[in-house]
C-alpha positions, 0 to 999 in steps of 0.5 A: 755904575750903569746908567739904567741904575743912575737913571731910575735912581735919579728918577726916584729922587725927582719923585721924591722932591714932586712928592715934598712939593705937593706937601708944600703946597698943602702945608702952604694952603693951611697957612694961608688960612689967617684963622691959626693962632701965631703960635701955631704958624712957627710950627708950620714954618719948621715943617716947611723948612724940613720938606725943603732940606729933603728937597735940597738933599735930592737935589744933591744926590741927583747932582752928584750921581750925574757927577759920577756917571758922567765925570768930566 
């Protein structure tokens, strides 16, 4: 595989866990509000949770690409 392909992808990929961060945050600043009722705070943990398996799943595809470009 070239490495300018690796490199752009793994950067789109770093994009992507920035971008899911900002959403995190602002999932996080709406939590932190106290005014939602209970039931609404679990459907705000389920989006949470799902930002962070996208997070998880870029992570392994940068971790496995570096491992493809460069084996050892």
């Amino acid at each position: 595989m070239n490495n300018l392909t690796a490199k752009r992808v793994i950067k789109r990929q770093y994009n992507t866990i920035i971008d899911e961060e900002k959403k995190i945050r602002r999932i996080l600043s709406m939590e932190t509000d106290n005014s939602l009722p209970p039931e609404l705070s679990v459907g705000l943990l389920i989006r949470v949770e799902q930002h962070l398996d996208t997070i998880i799943e870029a992570q392994n595809r940068i971790v496995l690409l570096q491992q493809i470009v460069n084996p050892e």
